[in-house]
Every structure is written in C-alpha cells, then in structure tokens.
C-alpha positions in Angstrom: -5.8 1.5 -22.1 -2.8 3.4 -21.9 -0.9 1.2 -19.4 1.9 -0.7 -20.6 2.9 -4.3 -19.9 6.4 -4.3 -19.8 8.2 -7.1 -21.9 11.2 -8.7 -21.7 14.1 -6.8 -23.5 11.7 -3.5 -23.6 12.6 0.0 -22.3 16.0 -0.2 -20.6 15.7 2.8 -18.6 12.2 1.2 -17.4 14.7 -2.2 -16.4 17.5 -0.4 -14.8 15.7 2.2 -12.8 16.0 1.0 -9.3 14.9 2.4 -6.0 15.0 6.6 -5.8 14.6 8.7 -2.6 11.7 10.0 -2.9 13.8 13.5 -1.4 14.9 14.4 -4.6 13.4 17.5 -6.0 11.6 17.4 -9.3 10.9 21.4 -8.7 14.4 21.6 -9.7 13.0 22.7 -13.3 12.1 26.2 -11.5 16.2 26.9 -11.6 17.4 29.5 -8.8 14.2 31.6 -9.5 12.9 32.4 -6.1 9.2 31.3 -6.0 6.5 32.6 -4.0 6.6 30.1 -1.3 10.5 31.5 -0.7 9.6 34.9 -0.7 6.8 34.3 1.8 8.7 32.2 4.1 9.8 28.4 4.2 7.0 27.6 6.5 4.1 28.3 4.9 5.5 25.9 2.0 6.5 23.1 4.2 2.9 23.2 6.2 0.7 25.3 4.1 -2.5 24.7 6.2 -3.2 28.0 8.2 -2.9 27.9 11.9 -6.7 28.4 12.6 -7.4 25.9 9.8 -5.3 23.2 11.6 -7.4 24.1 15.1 -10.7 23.4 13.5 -9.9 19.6 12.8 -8.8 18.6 16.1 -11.4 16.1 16.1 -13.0 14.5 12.4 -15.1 11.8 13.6 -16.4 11.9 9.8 -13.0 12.1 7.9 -13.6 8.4 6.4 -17.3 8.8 5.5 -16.1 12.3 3.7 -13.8 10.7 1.5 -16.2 7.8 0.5 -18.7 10.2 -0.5 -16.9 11.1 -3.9 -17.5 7.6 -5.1 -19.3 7.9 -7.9 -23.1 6.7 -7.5 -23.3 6.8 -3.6 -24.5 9.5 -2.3 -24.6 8.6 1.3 -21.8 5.6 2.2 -22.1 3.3 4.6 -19.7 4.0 8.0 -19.7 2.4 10.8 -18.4 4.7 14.3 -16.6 1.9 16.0 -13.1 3.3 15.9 -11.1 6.4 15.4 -14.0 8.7 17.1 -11.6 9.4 20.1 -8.5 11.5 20.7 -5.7 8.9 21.7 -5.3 9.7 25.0 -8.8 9.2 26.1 -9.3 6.0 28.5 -5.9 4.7 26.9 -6.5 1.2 28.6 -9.9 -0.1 27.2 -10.5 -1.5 23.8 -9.8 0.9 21.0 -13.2 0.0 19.1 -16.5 0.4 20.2 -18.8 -2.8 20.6 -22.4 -0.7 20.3 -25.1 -1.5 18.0 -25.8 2.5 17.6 -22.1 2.7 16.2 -22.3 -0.2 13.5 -23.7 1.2 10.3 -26.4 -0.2 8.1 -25.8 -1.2 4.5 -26.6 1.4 1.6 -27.9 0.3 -1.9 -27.7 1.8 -5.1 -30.5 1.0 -8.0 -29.7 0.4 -11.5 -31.9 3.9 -12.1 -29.2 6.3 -10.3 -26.5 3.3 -10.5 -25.7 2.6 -14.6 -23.5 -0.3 -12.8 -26.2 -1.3 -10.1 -27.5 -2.8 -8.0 -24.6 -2.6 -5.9 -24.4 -2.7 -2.1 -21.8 -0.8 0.3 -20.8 -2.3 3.7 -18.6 -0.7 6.5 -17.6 -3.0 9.0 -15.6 -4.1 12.2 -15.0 -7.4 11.5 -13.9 -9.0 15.7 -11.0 -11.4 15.8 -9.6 -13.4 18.5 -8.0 -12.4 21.4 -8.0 -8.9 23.1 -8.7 -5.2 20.9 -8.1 -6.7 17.6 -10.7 -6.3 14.8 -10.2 -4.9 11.0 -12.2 -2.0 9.9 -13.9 -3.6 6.5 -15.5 -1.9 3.4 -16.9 -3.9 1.0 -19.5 -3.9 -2.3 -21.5 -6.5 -3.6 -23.6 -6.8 -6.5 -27.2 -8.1 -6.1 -29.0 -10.0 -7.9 -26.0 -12.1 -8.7 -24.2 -14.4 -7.5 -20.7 -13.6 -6.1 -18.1 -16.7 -6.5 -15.3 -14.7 -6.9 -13.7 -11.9 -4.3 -10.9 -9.2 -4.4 -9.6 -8.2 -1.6 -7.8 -4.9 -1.2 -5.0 -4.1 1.4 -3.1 -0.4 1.9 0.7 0.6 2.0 2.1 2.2 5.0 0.3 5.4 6.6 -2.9 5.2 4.6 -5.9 3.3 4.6 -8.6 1.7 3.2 -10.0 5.3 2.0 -7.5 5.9 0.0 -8.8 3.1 -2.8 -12.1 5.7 -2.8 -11.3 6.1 -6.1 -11.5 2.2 -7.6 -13.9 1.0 -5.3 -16.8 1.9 -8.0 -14.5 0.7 -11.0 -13.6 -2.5 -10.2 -17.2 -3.5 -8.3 -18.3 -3.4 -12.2 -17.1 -6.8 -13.0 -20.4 -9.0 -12.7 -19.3 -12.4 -10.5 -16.9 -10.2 -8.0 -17.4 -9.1 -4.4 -15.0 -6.4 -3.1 -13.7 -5.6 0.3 -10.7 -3.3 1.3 -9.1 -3.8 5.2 -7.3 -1.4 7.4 -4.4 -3.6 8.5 -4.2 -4.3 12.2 -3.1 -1.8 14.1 -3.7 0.9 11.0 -6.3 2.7 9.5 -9.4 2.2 11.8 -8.7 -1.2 12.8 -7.8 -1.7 16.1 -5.3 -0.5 18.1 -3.8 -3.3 19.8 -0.1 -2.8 21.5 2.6 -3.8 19.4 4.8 -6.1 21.2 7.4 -9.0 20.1 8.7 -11.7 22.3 11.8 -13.0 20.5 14.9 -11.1 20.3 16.5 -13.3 17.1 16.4 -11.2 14.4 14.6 -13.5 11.5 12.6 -14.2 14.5 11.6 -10.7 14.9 10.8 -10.2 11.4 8.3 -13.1 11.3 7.1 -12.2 14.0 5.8 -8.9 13.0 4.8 -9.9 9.8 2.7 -12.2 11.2 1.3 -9.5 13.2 -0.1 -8.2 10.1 -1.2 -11.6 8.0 -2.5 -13.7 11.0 -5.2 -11.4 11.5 -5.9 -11.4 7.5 -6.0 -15.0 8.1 -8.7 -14.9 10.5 -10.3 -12.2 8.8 -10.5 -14.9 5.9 -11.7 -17.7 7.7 -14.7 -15.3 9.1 -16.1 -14.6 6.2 -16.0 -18.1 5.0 -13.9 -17.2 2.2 -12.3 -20.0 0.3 -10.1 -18.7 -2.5 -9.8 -14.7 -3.5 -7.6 -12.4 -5.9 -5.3 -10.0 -3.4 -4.1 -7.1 -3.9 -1.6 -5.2 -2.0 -0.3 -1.5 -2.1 3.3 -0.7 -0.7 3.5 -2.5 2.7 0.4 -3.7 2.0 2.3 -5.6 -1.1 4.9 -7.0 0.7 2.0 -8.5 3.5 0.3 -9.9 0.4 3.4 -11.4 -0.4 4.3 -12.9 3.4 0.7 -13.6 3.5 0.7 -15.9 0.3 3.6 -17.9 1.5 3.0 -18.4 5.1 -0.7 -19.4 4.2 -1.0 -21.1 0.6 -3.7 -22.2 -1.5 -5.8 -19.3 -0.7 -5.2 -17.2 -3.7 -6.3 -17.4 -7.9 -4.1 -14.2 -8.2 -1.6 -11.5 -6.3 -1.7 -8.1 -7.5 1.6 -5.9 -6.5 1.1 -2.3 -7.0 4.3 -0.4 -6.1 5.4 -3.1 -3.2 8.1 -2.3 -1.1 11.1 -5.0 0.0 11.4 -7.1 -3.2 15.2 -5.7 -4.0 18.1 -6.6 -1.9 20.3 -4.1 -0.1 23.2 -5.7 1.9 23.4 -3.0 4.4 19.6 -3.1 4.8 20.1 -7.0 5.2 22.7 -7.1 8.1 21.9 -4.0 9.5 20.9 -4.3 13.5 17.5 -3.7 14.6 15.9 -1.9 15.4 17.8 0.7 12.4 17.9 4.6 12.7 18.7 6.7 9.8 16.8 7.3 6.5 14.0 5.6 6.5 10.4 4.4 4.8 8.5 7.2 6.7 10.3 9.9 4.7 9.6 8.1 1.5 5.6 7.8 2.3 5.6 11.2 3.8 7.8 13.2 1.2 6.6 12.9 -2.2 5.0 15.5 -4.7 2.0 14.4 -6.9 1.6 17.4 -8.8 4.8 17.4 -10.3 5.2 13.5 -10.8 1.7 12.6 -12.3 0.8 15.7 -14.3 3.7 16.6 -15.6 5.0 13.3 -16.3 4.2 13.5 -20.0 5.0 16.6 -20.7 7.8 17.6 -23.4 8.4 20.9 -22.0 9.8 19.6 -19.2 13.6 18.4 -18.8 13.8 14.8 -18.3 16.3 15.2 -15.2 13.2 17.0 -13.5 10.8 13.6 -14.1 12.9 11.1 -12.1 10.2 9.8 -9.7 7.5 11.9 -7.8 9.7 13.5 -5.7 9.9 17.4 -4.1 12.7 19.4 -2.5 11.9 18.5 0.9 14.1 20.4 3.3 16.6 21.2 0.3 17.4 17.5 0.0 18.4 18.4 -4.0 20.4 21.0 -3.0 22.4 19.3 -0.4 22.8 16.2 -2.9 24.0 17.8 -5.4 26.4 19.8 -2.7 27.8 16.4 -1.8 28.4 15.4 -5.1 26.5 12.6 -5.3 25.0 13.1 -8.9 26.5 12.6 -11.8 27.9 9.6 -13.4 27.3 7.5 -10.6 24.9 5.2 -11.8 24.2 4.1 -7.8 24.7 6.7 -5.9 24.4 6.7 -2.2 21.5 6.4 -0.6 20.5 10.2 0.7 20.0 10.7 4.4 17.3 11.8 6.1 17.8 15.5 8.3 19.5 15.0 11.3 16.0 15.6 13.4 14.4 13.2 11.8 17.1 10.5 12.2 17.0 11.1 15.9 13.3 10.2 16.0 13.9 7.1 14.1 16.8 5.9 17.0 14.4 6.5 19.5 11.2 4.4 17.8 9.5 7.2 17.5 7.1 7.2 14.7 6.3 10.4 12.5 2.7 9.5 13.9 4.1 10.3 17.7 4.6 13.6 16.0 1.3 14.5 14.6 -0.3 13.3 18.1 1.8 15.3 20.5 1.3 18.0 18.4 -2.3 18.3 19.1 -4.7 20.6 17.7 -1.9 21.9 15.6 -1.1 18.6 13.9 -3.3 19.2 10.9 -0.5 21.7 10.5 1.9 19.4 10.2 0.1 17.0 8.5 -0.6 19.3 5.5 3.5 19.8 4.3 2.7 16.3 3.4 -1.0 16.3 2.1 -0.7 19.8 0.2 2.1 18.1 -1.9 0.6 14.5 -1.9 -3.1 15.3 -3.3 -2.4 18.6 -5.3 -3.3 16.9 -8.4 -7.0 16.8 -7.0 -9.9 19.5 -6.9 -9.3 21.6 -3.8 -11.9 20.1 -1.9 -11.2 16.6 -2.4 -7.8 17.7 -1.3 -8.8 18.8 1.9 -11.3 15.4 2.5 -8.6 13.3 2.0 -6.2 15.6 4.4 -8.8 15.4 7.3 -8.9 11.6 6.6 -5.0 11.3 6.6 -4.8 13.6 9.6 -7.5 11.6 11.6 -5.7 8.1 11.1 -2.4 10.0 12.2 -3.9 10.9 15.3 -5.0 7.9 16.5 -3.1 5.7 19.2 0.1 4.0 17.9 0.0 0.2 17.3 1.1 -1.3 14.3 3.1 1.3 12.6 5.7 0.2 15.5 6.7 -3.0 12.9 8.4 -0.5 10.4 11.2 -0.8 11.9 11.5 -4.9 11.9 10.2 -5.4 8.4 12.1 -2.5 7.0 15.7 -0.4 7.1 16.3 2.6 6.2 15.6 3.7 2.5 12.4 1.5 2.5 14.9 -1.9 1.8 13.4 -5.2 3.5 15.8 -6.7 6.0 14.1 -9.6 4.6 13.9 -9.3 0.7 10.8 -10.3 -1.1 13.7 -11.6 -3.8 14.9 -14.0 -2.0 11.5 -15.4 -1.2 8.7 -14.6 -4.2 10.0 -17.6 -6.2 8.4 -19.7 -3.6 4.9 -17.6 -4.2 2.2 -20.3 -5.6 4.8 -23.2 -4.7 4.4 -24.7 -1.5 3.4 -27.9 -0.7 -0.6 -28.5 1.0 -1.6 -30.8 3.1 -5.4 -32.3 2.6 -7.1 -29.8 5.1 -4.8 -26.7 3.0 -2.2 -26.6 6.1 1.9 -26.4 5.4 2.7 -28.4 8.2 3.1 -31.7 8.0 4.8 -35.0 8.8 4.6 -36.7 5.0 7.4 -36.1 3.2 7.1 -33.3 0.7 7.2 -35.5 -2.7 4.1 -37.1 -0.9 2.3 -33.9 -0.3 0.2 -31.9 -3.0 1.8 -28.6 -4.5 0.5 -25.8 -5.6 0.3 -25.5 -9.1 1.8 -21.6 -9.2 -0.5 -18.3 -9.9 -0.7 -15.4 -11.6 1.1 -12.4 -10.1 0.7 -9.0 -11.6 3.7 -6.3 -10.7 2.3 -2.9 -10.9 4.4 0.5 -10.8 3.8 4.1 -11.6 5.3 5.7 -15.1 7.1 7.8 -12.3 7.5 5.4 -9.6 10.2 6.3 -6.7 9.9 2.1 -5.7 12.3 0.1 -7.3 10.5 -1.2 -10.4 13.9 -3.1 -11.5 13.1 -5.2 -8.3 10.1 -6.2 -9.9 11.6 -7.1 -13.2 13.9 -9.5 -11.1 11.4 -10.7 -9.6 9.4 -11.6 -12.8 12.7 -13.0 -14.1 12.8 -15.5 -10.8 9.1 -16.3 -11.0 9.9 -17.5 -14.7 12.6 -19.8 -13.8 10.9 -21.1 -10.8 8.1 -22.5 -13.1 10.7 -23.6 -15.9 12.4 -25.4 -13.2 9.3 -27.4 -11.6 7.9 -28.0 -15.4 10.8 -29.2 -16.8 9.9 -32.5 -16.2 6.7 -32.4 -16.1 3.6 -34.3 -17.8 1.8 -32.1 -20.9 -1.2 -32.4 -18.8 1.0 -30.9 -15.3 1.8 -28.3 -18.0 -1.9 -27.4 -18.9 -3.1 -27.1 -15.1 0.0 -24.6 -14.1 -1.6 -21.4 -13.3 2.0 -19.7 -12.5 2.9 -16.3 -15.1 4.5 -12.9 -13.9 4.2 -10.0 -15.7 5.4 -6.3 -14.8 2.8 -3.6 -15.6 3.4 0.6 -15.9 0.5 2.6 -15.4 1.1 6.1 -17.3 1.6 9.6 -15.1 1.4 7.7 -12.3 3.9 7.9 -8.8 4.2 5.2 -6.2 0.5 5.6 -5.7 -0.7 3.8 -8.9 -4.0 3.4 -7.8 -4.8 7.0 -7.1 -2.3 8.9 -9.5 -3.9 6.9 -12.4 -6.9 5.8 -11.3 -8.3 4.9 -14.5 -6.0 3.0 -16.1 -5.3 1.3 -12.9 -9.3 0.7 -12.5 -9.2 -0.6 -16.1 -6.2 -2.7 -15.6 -7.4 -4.3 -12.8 -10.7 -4.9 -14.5 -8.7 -7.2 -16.8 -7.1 -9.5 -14.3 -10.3 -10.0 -12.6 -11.9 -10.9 -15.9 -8.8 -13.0 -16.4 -9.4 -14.8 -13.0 -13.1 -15.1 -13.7 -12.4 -16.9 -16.9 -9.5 -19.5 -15.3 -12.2 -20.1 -12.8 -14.5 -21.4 -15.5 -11.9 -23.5 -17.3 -10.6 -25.0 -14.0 
C-alpha cells in the first residue's frame, strides 16, 4: 500500500498546507511557450468537445449504465430508468421519477467462474420516501451465499454522483461479511428532483435547514432498508453530510470515512458573511481542476515543485492574473482568488453553473467538456468520454438540491458553519433507549455514545484543506482524553473513538478516482477493521 497514514509531528508541509484554489495553474511548468491549444484558439482548449460532438448527446438516457459497465466482472449492470430519461423542461410539474414496473431493473449476478471475487449481486434502485417527488437513486452489491451483517454506505461530493465510485464498487464488495450501496443525494445525481425551498429566514436556521434537506432523507433511506448500524463514507459535500448526518442522528454508525470533505476549517469572512454569498465560490473549485497534471505527474522529479501545488489548471488565466496582483510570494496566506467577473454575477443571482449547461441545450456537452476533458484526462479516451456523457446528463437535469450550496457553503468552498467547531461532538452524543437525542432526562442520566473511528482521507495533491483535517484529528483526540479522563479501565476498553488522517499517493481532491487502488485497498482495511470490532464487541 502506498498510502500514508499521517502521524503526528510528520511532514510539515503535509500539516500546514491549507485550502488552495483549485484556479491556480499547475501548467505553469510549460513557461511562456505558446502551446497548441493557444495557437489554435482559446476555445477549443476551454471546451474541447466539437460542436457536432456536443449535438449528438442531447439526450443519454444510458450515460449511468455506460459508466457502470467498466466495472470489472459485470458485463451487463443493473439500471433501473426511473429518472434522468427526460430533458428538464418536459411536463415540469409532475414527479421527476417514474413509478413503472418496465423502468425498474432486475438484479444481475456474477458467478465465482467469470467473478474470481463472486458470487456477487448488483442492484439499481429508486428507493421512495415520504412525502411528494422524493426518492434516492440506489446501487448496491451483495455477496451471496453469505451472510451480510455489516454495510458501507457510499455518498458523493457536489456535482457528481453515485457513478463516479464505478471504480471501487468491485474493490471494496470483496470484503466477505459487507453489503455495499452508494446514493445520489436528494435532489442530485438521479434522485429526485424535488424543489428546493427553506422556510426560515435566521441564518443558523437556514443552514440546518438545508442540511437536513440532505440527511433526513438518508435517514429514511436508512430506516427502509431496516439498517441498524453501517460504516459511511462521504466524498466532498457528501463528507460534510456524513458529518451533519452523524451528529443530528447518532448511534447509527461503527465508522465515518472523510475523503476530501469540504467545511471542516474556519474562515471568518465565510462565517459572518450574509446569505445567500456571491463571489468565488465551491462551483469553480468542483468545476476547475486538472487531473492529468495533479495525479500523474505528482511524483515526478522532473517537474518543479511550485507546478505540484494541488490539481489545479490555468482556468481563464487565473495564474497569470495572481501573480499580476501580486499575491504570490512570501505570503504564507494569501488572499483568496476571485472568481471572473461573469461567473460572480451568476453566483448573486442563484444561478447555478447547472442553469448554464441546461439553457444551453444541445450545445451544453460543449460546455460541459472544458470541465470533463481536464477532469478525466488521466483515463483511456473512451472511459473519458462515458464519464463526460454521465456528467453531462446529471447537469442537465432539473435543478433541486444543488440550490443549498449557497446555505451550507461561501465562497472559496468555506462552511458558514465549520465542521471544526462541531466534529468533536462526532460519536458523543447522548441516546435515549429507542436511539432518539431528544429527551426530557437529564443528560448524565442518558446513555452516550462511546465515540468511533473516523478516517480523514485526502489526495497527495489535494486542493481541500488537509490542515483542517489535521485539526480536526487534534480535537477528536482531546475530546476523548477529556471524557476518559475520569473514566473506569473498563469505560476505557469499550471506547471505540480514534482519528487518524490518511494521504493517498498521486491523488487530487478526488481520492477515490485519482487513486483508486490505494483508496480501494485502504478502505478495504477499515472495513476489515470494523468487521473485527464487531466481533470483539
């Protein structure tokens, strides 16, 4: 394994790196020499997709199923038809999922004979919850023959979805004992599309509100599938949901895996800024960054160490103008860089870069691919362009929850709501009898969780603030120290709370894709790690 477990005291520039605009270039190593792209013309290098291309996938009603296919041992995957088959502006009213038994999709097995890891099976399902248009699109494998007592569930960051873990779904259904699912969050992926709406107009208000948006439905999801206890794991936004989710509904989890989460560190502008906040913003983050120069070249010695600060790319000159302003240097925290002036505007007016992609119609694969072509270019060409269409066809689809951004998060992808104010209380609250938080006994009456194990994840190249997560590990610590300090050697013994910051090698912010296999094997570790608590408990 060639991911490292960060310790205390370790690699300083690991422990002071903090959060990076991902707008920086790391092409920068190129010097003044005009490439290619320049001498073709700007456009072609911002949206490299042809215009006849971006016609042609107007409508992917198979972009999901695509992308599943290059999971290794199954050769036809399971997906179900019940959303993101229409263009958003058809019947606009009605339910944005389809309740007919021709569109649900039947489970696929694979035998030990074709399968080295079999006999798995693959599930693609809507999963209904309560109230009106909301169900979460589900993929899940099982292994047969076995019984399953332990489960991982798997949620996305911000503009992705559950496709994009095609590439661990295999690995880490190896571990005999586990059941994995992955979930489109509401309002995401090819969940449903309910309207985003919030009632209160107090500002911690509004920020629970819309996180709840988000973990109420896993919730229910949860309670559905009669799942007691499970191991979560949560990418980006999806880590700071885990996070929200873990505190707001305890006593659910045996472990929380953070891979690149967003809002742990705390920015005081992002913190008393107004809502909702224009300016620079998460969507350039997700939207801007370069895999081809982040992961593969991470390691390599030929390359100057100023062009290997994050996964970045030189997104409308952002370098350039950066460097213009002087804001490089000795400045150890330098201003956060803003956004283009276009781009701030749509942010003022709530407009999502989403809104883009769908007014843009059959020319929105177009726009789409500035952002893919730089994203996936590590990949083989064609499992570039699968995951393009899929990106492109969850784009299009009608806006919902990408409308919380804006609540949860400032500008520059900072909480307004820091996880590090909050993740000491992860694996601490107090439980009533029937596993509810609210109660009328007073707390030293009440039973307390007894802490768990929470894994902080980040990229060897990581534009996310990975000295957030060393904070956080350091709170974590002192929590537990604090609550055992008094405590009984057998109290001691039955404290499942650790933290524990984790790099995966040539890796950016999307650990679980960049470095697939070392984050596969990783994560094959902590499950066998929950697997054997769970026999010891």
């Amino acid at each position: 394994m060639t991911a490292t477990t960060a310790e205390p005291g370790g690699d300083d520039t690991l422990r002071n790196r903090t959060q990076q605009s991902p707008l920086a270039s790391q092409r920068a190593k190129g010097g003044n020499t005009p490439s290619e792209a320049n001498r073709t013309g700007r456009m072609s290098t911002y949206f490299p997709l042809g215009y006849k291309e971006g016609f042609s996938q107007w409508v992917s009603a198979t972009a999901e199923h695509a992308v599943m296919s290059y999971i290794p041992y199954l050769k036809e995957p399971p997906t179900h038809t019940q959303t993101g088959t229409k263009p958003p502006s058809e019947t606009p009213t009605t339910a944005s999922f389809s309740e007919n038994s021709a569109d649900k999709a039947s489970a696929v097995q694979t035998y030990s004979n074709s399968d080295p890891y079999g006999p798995r099976q693959w599930h693609s399902n809507l999963v209904k919850l309560s109230g009106k248009d909301r169900a979460l699109n589900e993929f899940s494998v099982e292994r047969l023959g076995e019984q399953s007592d332990q489960n991982l569930v798997m949620l996305h960051g911000y503009g992705a979805g559950l496709g994009f873990f095609y590439k661990n779904f295999e690995g880490l259904s190896r571990n005999q004992g586990w059941k994995v699912y992955a979930l489109d969050l509401l309002g995401m992926g090819r969940s449903s599309r309910p309207p985003f709406k919030l009632q209160s107009r107090d500002r911690q208000q509004c920020i629970t509100e819309a996180e709840d948006w988000f973990i109420d439905a896993l919730e229910e999801w949860r309670v559905k599938r009669k799942i007691h206890k499970f191991t979560l794991l949560g990418h980006s936004l999806g880590g700071y949901m885990a996070v929200a989710y873990a505190l707001k509904y305890p006593g659910h989890l045996n472990k929380l895996v953070l891979a690149s989460p967003v809002g742990i560190p705390e920015d005081p502008y992002a913190v008393n800024a107004n809502m909702p906040e224009p300016s620079d913003s998460t969507m350039g983050n997700e939207f801007t960054q370069d895999s081809k120069e982040g992961v593969q070249n991470a390691s390599d010695p030929q390359i100057p160490e100023s062009a290997k600060i994050g996964d970045n790319n030189n997104f409308l000159n952002a370098r350039q103008k950066r460097d213009e302003a002087g804001q490089v240097g000795d400045n150890p925290n330098p201003p956060r860089k803003p956004l283009p002036k276009w781009l701030t505007y749509l942010w003022d007016a709530n407009i999502s870069p989403f809104s883009l992609v769908r007014w843009s119609g059959p020319l929105g694969p177009r726009f789409v691919s500035g952002w893919t072509s730089r994203r996936f270019s590590h990949l083989e060409p064609e499992e570039a362009r699968a995951l393009h269409t899929y990106a492109y066809s969850l784009f299009r689809q009608r806006g919902s929850g990408e409308y919380a951004l804006a609540y949860i998060l400032a500008p520059g992808a900072f909480a307004r709501s820091p996880l590090i104010r909050r993740i000491a209380g992860v694996g601490r609250q107090y439980l009533q009898p029937d596993g509810s938080t609210t109660s009328s006994v007073e707390s030293a009456a009440r039973k307390r969780e007894n802490g768990i194990p929470i894994v902080f994840m980040y990229g060897e190249n990581d534009w996310m603030d990975i000295a957030g997560g060393f904070a956080a590990e350091q709170k974590l610590k002192e929590e537990r120290a604090k609550i055992l300090q008094n405590a009984s050697s057998e109290e001691k013994k039955q404290d499942n709370g650790s933290a524990k910051v984790i790099v995966i090698k040539k890796a950016g912010h999307h650990v679980y894709l960049d470095g697939w296999e070392e984050f596969n094997e990783v994560m094959r570790d902590e499950m066998a790690d929950v697997s054997k608590r769970g026999k010891h408990s």
